[in-house]
N, C-alpha and C positions, 0 to 999 in steps of 0.2 A: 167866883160867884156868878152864875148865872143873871141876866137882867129879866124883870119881869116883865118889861115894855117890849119882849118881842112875843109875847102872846097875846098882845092886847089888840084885836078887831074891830070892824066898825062894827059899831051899835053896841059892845062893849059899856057899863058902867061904870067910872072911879072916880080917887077923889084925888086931890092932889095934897100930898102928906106935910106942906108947908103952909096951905091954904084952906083953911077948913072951911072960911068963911065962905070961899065959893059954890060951898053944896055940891052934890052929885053932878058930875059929868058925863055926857055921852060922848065916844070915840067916834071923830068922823071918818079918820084916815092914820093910818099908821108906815109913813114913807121913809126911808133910809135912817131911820135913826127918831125922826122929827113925826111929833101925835099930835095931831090936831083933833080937839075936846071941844065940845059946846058947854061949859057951866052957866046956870039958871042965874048965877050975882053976876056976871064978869061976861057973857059973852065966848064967842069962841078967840079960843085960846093955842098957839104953837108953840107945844111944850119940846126943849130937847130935851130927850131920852138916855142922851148917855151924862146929863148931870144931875137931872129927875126922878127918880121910881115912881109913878103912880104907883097908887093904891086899890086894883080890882074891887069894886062894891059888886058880890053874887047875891044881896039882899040888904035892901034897905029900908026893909020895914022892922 
């Protein structure tokens, strides 16, 4: 199975599929494996990728 954390860009929306409470995140950087997201509860955050899947938010209204 493919990871979907190698299409995810800066400026990118998601969410984190273990963390709901964190609200929408923006991608700041997506480097070797390792996403750094900004969420609105929590601050920016250095998520790894190969034990995480975000979750692409393309609409959050």
């Amino acid at each position: 199975m493919d990871n979907v954390n190698t299409i995810l860009t800066p400026g990118m929306r998601v969410r984190h599929p273990d963390q709901p409470d964190w609200g929408t995140g923006q991608v700041q950087s997506n480097i070797g494996g390792k996403i750094t997201a900004n969420f609105p509860e929590v601050g920016k955050v250095v998520i790894d990728g190969t034990r995480i899947a975000l979750l692409p938010v393309f609409d959050d209204g």
